[in-house]
N, C-alpha and C positions, 0 to 999 in steps of 0.2 A: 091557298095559304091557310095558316092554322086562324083564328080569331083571336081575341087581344086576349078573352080568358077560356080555360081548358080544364075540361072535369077526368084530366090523367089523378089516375092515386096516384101523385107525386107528395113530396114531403113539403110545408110550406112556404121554406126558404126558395124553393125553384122554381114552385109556380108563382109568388109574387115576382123574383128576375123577370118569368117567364114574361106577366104581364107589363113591367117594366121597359123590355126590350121590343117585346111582338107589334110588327105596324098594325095600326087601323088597319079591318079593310076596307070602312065608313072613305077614310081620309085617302084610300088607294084610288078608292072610284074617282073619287071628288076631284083628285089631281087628275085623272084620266078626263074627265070633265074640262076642267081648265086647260087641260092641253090640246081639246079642241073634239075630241069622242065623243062618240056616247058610252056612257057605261050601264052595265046593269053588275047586281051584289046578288047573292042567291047564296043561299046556308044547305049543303047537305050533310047527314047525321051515319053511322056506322057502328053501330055496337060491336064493339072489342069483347072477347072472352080468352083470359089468358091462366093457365095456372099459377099457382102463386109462386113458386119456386121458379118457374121459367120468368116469369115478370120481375121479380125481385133479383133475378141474374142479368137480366136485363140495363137495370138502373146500375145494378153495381157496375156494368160493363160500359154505362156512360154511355146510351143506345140512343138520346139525344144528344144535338151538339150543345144544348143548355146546360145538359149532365156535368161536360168539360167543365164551366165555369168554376166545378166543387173540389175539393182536395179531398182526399181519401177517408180521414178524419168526417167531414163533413157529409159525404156521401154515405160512410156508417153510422152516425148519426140522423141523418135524415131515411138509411134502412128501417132504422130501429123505430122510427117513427111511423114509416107507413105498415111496418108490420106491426104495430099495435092499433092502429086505426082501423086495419083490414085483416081481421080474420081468417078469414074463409079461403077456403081451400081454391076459391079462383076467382080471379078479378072479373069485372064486369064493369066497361063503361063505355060513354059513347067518344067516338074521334070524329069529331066537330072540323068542318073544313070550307073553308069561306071563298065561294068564286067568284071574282071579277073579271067578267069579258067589256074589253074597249074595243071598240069599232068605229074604222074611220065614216065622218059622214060623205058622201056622195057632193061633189060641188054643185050648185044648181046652177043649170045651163042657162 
């Protein structure tokens, strides 16, 4: 699962939703936990390299399903944002992705 916050050059209205909506994965374990598991949380990292025109076709294309939440209006507005934010001729960032494995315990004999 993705983490509660996310370094996508997204425009700000999205990635606050984004944080608004995204479970814990603190709170994923925890509940794996109380439901009688063990759990372990472990964070790996992936740097993204995407050209800017390909990226920015991307968002307009609503290539998240958080994208959905915007009206067209708002997704050009929020273009017009990350393309002043982000210059350069190609995105660079990391996709942050948070694992939680539960595992049942063994009953002791």
């Amino acid at each position: 699962m993705l983490p509660t916050r996310i370094c996508y050059p997204l425009f700000a209205a999205a990635l606050k939703r984004f944080e608004q909506l995204q479970p814990d994965p603190v709170d994923v374990a925890d509940a794996m936990r109380a439901a009688g598991l063990s759990a372990e949380l472990a964070y790996h990292e992936y740097e993204l390299r995407i050209p800017r025109s390909r990226y920015l076709d991307m968002v307009r294309n609503r290539y998240m399903s958080l994208l959905s939440m915007f009206d067209d209006a708002e997704i050009a507005a929020g273009l017009a944002e990350i393309a002043a934010a982000h210059p350069q001729a190609e995105f660079r960032f990391p996709d942050r992705f948070a694992f939680v494995l539960g595992v049942r315990r063994r009953p002791e004999p």
